[in-house]
Every structure is written in structure tokens, then in C-alpha cells.
VEXTORTI-535033 format. One record per residue (C-alpha): x, y, z. Coordinates in steps of 0.2 Angstrom, whole numbers. Layout:
VEXTORTI-535033
SITE    xx    yy    zz
SITE     X     Y     Z
...
***
This chain:
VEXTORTI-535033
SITE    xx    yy    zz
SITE -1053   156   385
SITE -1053   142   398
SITE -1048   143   414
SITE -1030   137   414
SITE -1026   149   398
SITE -1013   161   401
SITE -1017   178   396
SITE -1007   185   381
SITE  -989   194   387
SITE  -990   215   390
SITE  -974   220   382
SITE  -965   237   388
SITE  -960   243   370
SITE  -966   236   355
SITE  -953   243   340
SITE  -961   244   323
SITE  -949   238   311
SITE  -931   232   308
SITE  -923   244   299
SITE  -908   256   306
SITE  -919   267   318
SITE  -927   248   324
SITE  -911   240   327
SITE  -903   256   336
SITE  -920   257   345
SITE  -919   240   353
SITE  -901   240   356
SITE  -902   254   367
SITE  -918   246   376
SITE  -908   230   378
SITE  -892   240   385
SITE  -906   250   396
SITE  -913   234   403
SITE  -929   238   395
SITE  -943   224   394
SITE  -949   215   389
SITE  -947   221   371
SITE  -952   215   353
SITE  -948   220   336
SITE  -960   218   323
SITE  -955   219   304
SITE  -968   218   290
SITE  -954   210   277
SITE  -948   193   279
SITE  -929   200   285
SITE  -922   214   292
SITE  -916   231   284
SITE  -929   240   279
SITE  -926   252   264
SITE  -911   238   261
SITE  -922   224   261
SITE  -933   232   251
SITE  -921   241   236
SITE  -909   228   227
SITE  -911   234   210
SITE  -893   235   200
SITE  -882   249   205
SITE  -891   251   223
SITE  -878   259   235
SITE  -878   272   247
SITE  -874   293   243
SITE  -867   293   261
SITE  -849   289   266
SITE  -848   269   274
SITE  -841   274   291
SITE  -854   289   290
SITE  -869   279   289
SITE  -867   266   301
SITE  -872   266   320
SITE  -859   272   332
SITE  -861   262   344
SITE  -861   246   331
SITE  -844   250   320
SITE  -839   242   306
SITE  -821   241   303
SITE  -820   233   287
SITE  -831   243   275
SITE  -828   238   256
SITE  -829   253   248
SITE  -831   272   252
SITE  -849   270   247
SITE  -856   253   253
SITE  -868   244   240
SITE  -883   239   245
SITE  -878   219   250
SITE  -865   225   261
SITE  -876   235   271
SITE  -890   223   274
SITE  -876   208   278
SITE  -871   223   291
SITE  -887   225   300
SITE  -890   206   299
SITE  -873   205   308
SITE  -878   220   320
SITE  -894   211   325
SITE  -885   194   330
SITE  -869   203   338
SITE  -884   212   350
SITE  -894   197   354
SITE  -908   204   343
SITE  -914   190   334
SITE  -924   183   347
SITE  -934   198   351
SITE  -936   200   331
SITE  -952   194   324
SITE  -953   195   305
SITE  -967   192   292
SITE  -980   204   306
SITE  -987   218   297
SITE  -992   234   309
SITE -1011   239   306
SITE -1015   250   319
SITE -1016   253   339
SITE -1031   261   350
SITE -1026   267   366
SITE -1031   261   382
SITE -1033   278   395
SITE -1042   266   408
SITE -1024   254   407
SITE -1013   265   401
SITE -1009   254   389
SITE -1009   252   367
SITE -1020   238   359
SITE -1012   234   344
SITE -1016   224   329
SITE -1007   215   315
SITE -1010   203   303
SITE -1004   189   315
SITE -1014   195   329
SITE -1017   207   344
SITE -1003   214   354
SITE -1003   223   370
SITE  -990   233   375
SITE  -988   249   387
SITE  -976   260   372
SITE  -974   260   354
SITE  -960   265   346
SITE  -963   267   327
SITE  -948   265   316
SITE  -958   263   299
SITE  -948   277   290
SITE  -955   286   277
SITE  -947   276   261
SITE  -959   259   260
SITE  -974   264   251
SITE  -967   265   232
SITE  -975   281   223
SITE  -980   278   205
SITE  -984   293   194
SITE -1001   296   187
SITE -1002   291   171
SITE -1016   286   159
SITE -1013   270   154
SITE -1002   263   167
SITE -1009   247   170
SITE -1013   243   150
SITE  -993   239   146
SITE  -991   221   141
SITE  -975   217   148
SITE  -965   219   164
SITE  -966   235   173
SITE  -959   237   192
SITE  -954   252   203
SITE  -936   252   207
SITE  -939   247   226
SITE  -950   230   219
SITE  -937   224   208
SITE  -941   211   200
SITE  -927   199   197
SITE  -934   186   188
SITE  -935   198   170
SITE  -918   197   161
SITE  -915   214   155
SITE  -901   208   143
SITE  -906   214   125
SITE  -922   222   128
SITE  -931   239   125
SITE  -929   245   143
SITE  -938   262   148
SITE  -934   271   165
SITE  -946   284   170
SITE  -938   296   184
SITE  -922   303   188
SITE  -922   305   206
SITE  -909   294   216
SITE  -911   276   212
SITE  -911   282   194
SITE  -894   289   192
SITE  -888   271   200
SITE  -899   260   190
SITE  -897   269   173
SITE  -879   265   171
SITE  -882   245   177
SITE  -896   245   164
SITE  -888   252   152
SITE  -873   241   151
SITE  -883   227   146
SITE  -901   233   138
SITE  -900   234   118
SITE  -909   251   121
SITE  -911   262   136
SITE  -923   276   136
SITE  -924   287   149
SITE  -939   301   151
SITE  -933   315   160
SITE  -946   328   168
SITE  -933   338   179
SITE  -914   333   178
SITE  -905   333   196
SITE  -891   345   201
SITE  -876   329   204
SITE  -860   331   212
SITE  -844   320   208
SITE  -847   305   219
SITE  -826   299   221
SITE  -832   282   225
SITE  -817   269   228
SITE  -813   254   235
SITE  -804   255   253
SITE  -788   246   253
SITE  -786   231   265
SITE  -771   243   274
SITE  -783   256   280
SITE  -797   242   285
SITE  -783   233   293
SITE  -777   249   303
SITE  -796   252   306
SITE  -799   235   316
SITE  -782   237   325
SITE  -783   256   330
SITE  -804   261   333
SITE  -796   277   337
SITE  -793   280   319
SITE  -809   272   311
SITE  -816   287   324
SITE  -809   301   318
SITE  -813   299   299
SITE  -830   296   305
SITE  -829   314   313
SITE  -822   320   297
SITE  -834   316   286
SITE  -846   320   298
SITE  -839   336   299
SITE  -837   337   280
SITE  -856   334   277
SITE  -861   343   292
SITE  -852   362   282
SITE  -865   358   267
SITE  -878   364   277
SITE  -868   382   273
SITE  -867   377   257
SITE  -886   380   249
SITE  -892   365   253
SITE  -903   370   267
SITE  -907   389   263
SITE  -902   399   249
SITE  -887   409   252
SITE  -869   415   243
SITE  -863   399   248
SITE  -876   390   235
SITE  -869   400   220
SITE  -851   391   222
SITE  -859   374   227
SITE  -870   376   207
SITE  -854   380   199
SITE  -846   363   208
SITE  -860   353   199
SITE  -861   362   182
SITE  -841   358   179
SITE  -846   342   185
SITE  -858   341   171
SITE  -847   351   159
SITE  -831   338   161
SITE  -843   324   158
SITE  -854   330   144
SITE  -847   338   130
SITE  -862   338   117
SITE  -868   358   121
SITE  -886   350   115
SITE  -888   336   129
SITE  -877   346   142
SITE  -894   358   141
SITE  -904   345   144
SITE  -894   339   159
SITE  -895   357   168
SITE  -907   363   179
SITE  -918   375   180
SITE  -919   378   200
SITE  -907   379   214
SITE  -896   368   220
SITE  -904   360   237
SITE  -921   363   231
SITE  -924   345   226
SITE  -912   331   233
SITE  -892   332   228
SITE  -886   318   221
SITE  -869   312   218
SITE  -862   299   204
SITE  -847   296   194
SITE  -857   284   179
SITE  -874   292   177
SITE  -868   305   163
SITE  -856   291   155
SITE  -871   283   155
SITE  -882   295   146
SITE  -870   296   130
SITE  -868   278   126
SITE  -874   275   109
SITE  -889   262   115
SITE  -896   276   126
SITE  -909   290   124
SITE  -913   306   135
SITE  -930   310   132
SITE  -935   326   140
SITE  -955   327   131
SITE  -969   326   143
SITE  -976   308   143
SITE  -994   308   136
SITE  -999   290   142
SITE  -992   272   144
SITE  -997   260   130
SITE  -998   242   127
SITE  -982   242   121
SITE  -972   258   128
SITE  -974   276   130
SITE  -981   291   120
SITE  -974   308   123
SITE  -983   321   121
SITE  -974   327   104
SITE  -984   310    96
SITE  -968   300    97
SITE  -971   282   101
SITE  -958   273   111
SITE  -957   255   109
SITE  -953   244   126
SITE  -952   228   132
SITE  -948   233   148
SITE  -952   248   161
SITE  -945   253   176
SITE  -953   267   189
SITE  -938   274   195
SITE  -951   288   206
SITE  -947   288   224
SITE  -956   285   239
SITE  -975   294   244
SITE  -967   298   260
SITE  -981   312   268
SITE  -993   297   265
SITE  -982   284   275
SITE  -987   293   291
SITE -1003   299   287
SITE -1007   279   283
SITE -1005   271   301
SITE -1021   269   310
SITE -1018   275   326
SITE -1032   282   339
SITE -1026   292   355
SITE -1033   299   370
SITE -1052   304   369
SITE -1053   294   351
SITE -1042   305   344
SITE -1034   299   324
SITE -1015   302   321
SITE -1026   307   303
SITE -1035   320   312
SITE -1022   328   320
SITE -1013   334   307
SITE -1029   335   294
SITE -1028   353   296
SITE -1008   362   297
SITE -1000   343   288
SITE  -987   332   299
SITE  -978   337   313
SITE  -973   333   329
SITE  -963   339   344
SITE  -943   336   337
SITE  -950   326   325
SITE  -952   312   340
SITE  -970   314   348
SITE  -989   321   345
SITE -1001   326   357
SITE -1013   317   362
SITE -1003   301   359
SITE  -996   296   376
SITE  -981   283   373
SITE  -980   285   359
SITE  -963   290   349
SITE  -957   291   330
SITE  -941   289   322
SITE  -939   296   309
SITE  -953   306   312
SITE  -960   322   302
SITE  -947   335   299
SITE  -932   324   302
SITE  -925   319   288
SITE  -907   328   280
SITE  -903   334   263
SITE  -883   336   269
SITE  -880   322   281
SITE  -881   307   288
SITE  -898   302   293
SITE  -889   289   306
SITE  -884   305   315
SITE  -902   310   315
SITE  -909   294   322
SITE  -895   292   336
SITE  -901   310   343
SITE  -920   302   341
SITE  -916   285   351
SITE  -910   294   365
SITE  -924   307   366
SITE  -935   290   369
SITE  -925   282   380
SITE  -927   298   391
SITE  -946   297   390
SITE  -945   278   392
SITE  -935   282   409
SITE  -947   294   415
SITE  -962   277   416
SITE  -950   265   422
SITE  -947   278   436
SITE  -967   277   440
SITE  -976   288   429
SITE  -992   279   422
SITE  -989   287   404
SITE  -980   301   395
SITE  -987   315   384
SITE  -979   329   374
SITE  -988   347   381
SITE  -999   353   365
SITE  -992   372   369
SITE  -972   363   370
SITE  -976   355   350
SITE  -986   370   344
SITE  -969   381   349
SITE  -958   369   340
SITE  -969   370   325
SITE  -969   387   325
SITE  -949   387   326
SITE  -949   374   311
SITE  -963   383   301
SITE  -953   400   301
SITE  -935   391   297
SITE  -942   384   282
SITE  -952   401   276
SITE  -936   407   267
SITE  -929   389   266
SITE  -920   383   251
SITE  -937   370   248
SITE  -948   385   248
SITE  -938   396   236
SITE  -927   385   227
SITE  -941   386   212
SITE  -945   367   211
SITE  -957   354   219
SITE  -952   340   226
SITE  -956   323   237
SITE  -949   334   251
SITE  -967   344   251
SITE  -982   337   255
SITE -1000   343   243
SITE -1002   360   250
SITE  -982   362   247
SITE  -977   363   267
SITE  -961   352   268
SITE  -964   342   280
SITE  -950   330   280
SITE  -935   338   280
SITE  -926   346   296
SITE  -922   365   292
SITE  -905   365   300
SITE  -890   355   303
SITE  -887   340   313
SITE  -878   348   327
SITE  -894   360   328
SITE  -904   345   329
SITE  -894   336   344
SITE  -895   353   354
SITE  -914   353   353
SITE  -917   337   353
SITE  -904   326   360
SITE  -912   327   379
SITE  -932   324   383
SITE  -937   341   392
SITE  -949   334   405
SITE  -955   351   405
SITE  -962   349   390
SITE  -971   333   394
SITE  -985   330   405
SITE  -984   313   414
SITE  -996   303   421
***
């Protein structure tokens, strides 16, 4: 470096990536006055999981004015459940409205960060360089590293094969064999799309999903209209369905009770309006409770299921050929095309980032023994300025994850407040996160993911969940809302 070089910029938050809990992240900063700030987004836009998914059908399962920031409306929602190109164009447009886009850096890949005790400070690295900057804020999410099942044969198929979130837009579907392995969320929205235009769909089934009417509809240009002229309004149907959502957490879908009863016979008229075939209807019902594995919600996917160019195939599937798939009965499916509609590894998302804390301590290490976890989700000890979104033990079955993420960004700007006003660092108390464990660890023992009688993404290899929040939003704010500097050590 020569003499006259100017030394690279220290940056006071450093939010990594530009999904929802980014964009909320660094709005607040900027409204804090907090800087100088940087974004940094692996992808080559913003969004996220909605940069990411743009396969046919993509939408979202929560209401329009439900998922969106409050603090960043949207008056003019299409429909009741926005598609998946309305909402990126929203957070695009929430981006520019803040003043974001220059505090955005796209196409930078996070690859890890060393703490600096002697600085006070995280060295950080990405594939376009070092960074220093005194906090992180990580807002990678859990849903970005596509999971693929283990079959033999996987990689042997001759021809296209893509996971639902790597869609690949340059295959034509129109007329081909078209096999979809999975039925988890992006299944039931896909399978419909597909089979509209595939000249055969067949769809292999290892558990079917517990699915509730989904009442999607356009929202009439009256109601947008009365919206944009009176917020008031827009406000109040946000609390409703808030409020509507927030009562499912009664309802089974957090712990089995009474309540989970009446919300299965909800789903089995569901099915039993939509299928008539006794034989298929069989096929379609599960075998665990309702919660156990993720609700989902659709109007089309059992349409879909009886058109006459589509098959439900519920055998094991033995291996992935050259050209298809072998169950293990010996049948030999022939395809042109396959599509892993399978989910996300989400425990392994975390447990990926390279991150080394006080004393040489690994995020890995950590939680190499009891699995993920961290104090309300937000922050580990042993890892000063440091702060999740989205974090271990936050994520809904019942709700609005925005309503989660809100509560989170606050918690950090608390934390964030506590080193402008002079401490050198700040750092969760080991005996504060063990308590809250303990708190999370005994909500879920009689859960309704630990005795629903299923496995799911929610639970990690040793079948702990860790990823869902055991209780119900409002549950969350109380706890969480506010950073309890008693809790934290600051230095």
C-alpha cells in the first residue's frame, strides 16, 4: 500500500442480504441515523426467497397486507395472495422509496467473519474482497440452500432436472413427460401450472400434506382505491388478519389440543368436496396431525391431481434413471423432465456460515453439541455484535413471518443503541441464552412437532426443531420486542 492510499472504510453495520429482514434491517438503521451502513446480497437483485423461486404458480400462503412491512404499506395489492412478481416489484419499490439502493451492493457473496477482540471490530470476507465493519447483522434466512433428496441415480437422468427454487426457464414444458418429486409447499402451486400444459404429470408422493381452502381473489379496484385514500382502513384489515392468523395458534398448529381435532375435520371436507374417487381421496389423507408438518393452503392442487394427464404415485422411489424414475414396486416411469419440488435444508443454512467469535470460537462449535439456538432467536454467546434475523427458533407455522422479523429488527436496534451510546461491544450473557433455551426446549417437549407423528424440515438430524417459534407472535413481541440490557454484557 503506498503512502497516499486510503485505508478501506470501517462500516457500522454490515446487513447480509436483501431479502424482507435486510430491507427492514436497513430501513430502520437509516431512520436511526445509523452509519455508515452496507447491504450485501449474494444474487444479482434484491428479494431473497423471491428472487430466488419464480417457478409457475409461485405465490405467497399469507394474506397481501399480512406479509408486507408496516412501516412500508402497499395500498394496491392485486390479489389477496400476491404472486411471486408482485412481491419482488414491491420490495424493489420499497428499496428506492427508502433511499436503499445506494447502500445495496449486489453480486457479494458472504464467506465468513473473524472477530477482532483487540478492535472490537468483524473482518469479513466475501468473494469481492475484505470488509471491516464493527456489527453484522445477518439476514440470510434459512430458505437459500435448495435440499435434494438422496437418491441413487440422481445425477445419471438424461435430461432437465431442476429444484423448484432453480427454475429453469429456458425448458419448455409444453408436451413432455414431467415428473415432480415432493409435495411440500411449492408443490401444490407448481403441480397445477404444470399440469395444465405437460402431456403427462407424474407426481410421487412420500407423505400427502394436510391443505386448507386457500379463497384466493382478486381485490377489486374499489377496495384498493378506498385503501390508498383512507390508510385507516388498509390498517385495520391488516389487524384482522393478523388477528385471524394469530387464533391458529389455538387451533393445533402449535401444540396438540381439542382445538386440532375441528381444524382436521376443516381439511378433510376440504379434501372430501374436492375429491370424490374414495381410492385417491386415501391417498390424499394423512396419517399425522394437522400442524405436525407445514399447513398448506390451495384451491387448484386437488383439481389438479384428477385431471386425466396426471398421476399420484405414492410407491417409494427405488432410484432415478436415465430416463425417469423406478419405484420401488419395479415400475419404470418414463420422463423428459424432473422437477425437485423438496424444500430448503434450512438447519444446514446456519450451521454453513463461517463465523469465529471471541477466544476463536466457531458459530459450528457452539451449537455442535444441543443443535442451533440463540437468545430470542437474535444473538449467541460468544459472538459480540453480532445479530440474526430470522434466527433459530423464529420461524411460524400460523402467521406472518413479517410480524416476526418486525419484533427482531427492533431487538437489534436496541443493541445497536446501547454501542453508539459508548459501549465498545455487545454480548448476550451465556446464563440469559441458556435460560431462554431452556424456556424453548420445554414449550416444544409436548409440541405439536414432537407429537404430531411425522418428520419434517422443521427438525434438524437428532429431531430437536429448531426452527420454529413454539408460541404465538404476540408471545414473541412480549419476549423479544425490547433488548434487556440485563441480559447482555457490554464492553
Amino acid at each position: 500500500m503506498s503512502a497516499h492510499a486510503t485505508a478501506p472504510e470501517t462500516l457500522e453495520v454490515l446487513i447480509v442480504g436483501a431479502g424482507f429482514s435486510g430491507l427492514a434491517m436497513a430501513i430502520r438503521c437509516k431512520q436511526a441515523g445509523i452509519g455508515p451502513l452496507r447491504v450485501i446480497e449474494k444474487g444479482d437483485d434484491i428479494g431473497g426467497t423471491w428472487r430466488e423461486n419464480t417457478y409457475p404458480g409461485a405465490a405467497c400462503d399469507v394474506p397481501s397486507h399480512l406479509y408486507s412491512l408496516s412501516f412500508a404499506p402497499k395500498a394496491d395489492w392485486t390479489r389477496m395472495y400476491a404472486p411471486q412478481p408482485e412481491i419482488q416489484a414491491y420490495l424493489r419499490e420499497t428499496a428506492e422509496r427508502h433511499g436503499l439502493t445506494p447502500l445495496i451492493q449486489l453480486g457479494t457473496a458472504f464467506s465468513g467473519a473473524t472477530w477482532d477482540e483487540a478492535r472490537a471490530l468483524w473482518h469479513v470476507e466475501t468473494d469481492r474482497g475484505p470488509l471491516t465493519t464493527r456489527s453484522i447483522v445477518s439476514a440470510m434466512g434459512g430458505l437459500h440452500h435448495p435440499a435434494y433428496p438422496a437418491l441413487p441415480g440422481r445425477d445419471v437422468f438424461a435430461g432437465p432436472a431442476f429444484h423448484t427454487a432453480a427454475w429453469d426457464h429456458s425448458v419448455d414444458l409444453t408436451g413432455k413427460r414431467v415428473g415432480v418429486i415432493g409435495t411440500g409447499a411449492s408443490a401444490i402451486q407448481v403441480v397445477p401450472e404444470l399440469a395444465k400444459v405437460a402431456a403427462h404429470l407424474t407426481l410421487f408422493q412420500r407423505t400427502p400434506p394436510w391443505i386448507m381452502p386457500k379463497h384466493d381473489h382478486a381485490i377489486a379496484e374499489a377496495t384498493k382505491a378506498r385503501y390508498r385514500r383512507l390508510p385507516l382502513l388498509r390498517q385495520i384489515e391488516r389487524a384482522r388478519l393478523f388477528w385471524l392468523h394469530e387464533l391458529r395458534a389455538l387451533f393445533g398448529f402449535t401444540k396438540v389440543s381439542k382445538l386440532t381435532k375441528q381444524a382436521e375435520g376443516l381439511a378433510r371436507h376440504h379434501l372430501a368436496k374436492a375429491v370424490k374417487d374414495k381410492d385417491l381421496r386415501a391417498k390424499l389423507t394423512p396419517n399425522y396431525r394437522l400442524g405436525c408438518k407445514r399447513v398448506l393452503i390451495s384451491d387448484t392442487y386437488y383439481p389438479a391431481l384428477q385431471r386425466p394427464n396426471v398421476t399420484l404415485e405414492t410407491a417409494d422411489i427405488a432410484r432415478i434413471t436415465e430416463s425417469g424414475v423406478t419405484t420401488a414396486d419395479g415400475t419404470a416411469h418414463e420422463l423428459d423432465v424432473i422437477v425437485y419440488a423438496t424444500g430448503f435444508d434450512v438447519t444446514g443454512s446456519f450451521a454453513r456460515m463461517k463465523l469465529v467469535g471471541r477466544d476463536g470460537l466457531r458459530l459450528a462449535d457452539a451449537w455442535a453439541g444441543g443443535g442451533m439456538g440463540a437468545y430470542q432467536g437474535i444473538t449467541v454467546a460468544g459472538f459480540p455484535n453480532y445479530f440474526m434475523l430470522l434466527g433459530p427458533n423464529t420461524g411460524l407455522g400460523h402467521n406472518s413471518i413479517i410480524a416476526m422479523i418486525e419484533v427482531q429488527v427492533q431487538h437489534v436496534l436496541d443493541c445497536l443503541a446501547a454501542l453508539r451510546r459508548g459501549a465498545r461491544d455487545i454480548e448476550v450473557r451465556p446464563e440469559a441464552q441458556a435460560r431462554f433455551l431452556d424456556r424453548i426446549r420445554t414449550r416444544l417437549a409436548d409440541s405439536i412437532w414432537q407429537a404430531g407423528g411425522c418428520r419434517s424440515w422443521y427438525l434438524d438430524a437428532q429431531g430437536r426443531n429448531t426452527t420454529l417459534w413454539p408460541d404465538s407472535v404476540m408471545a414473541y413481541r412480549r419476549s423479544a420486542r425490547r433488548a434487556r440490557m440485563a441480559d447482555y454484557r457490554l464492553g
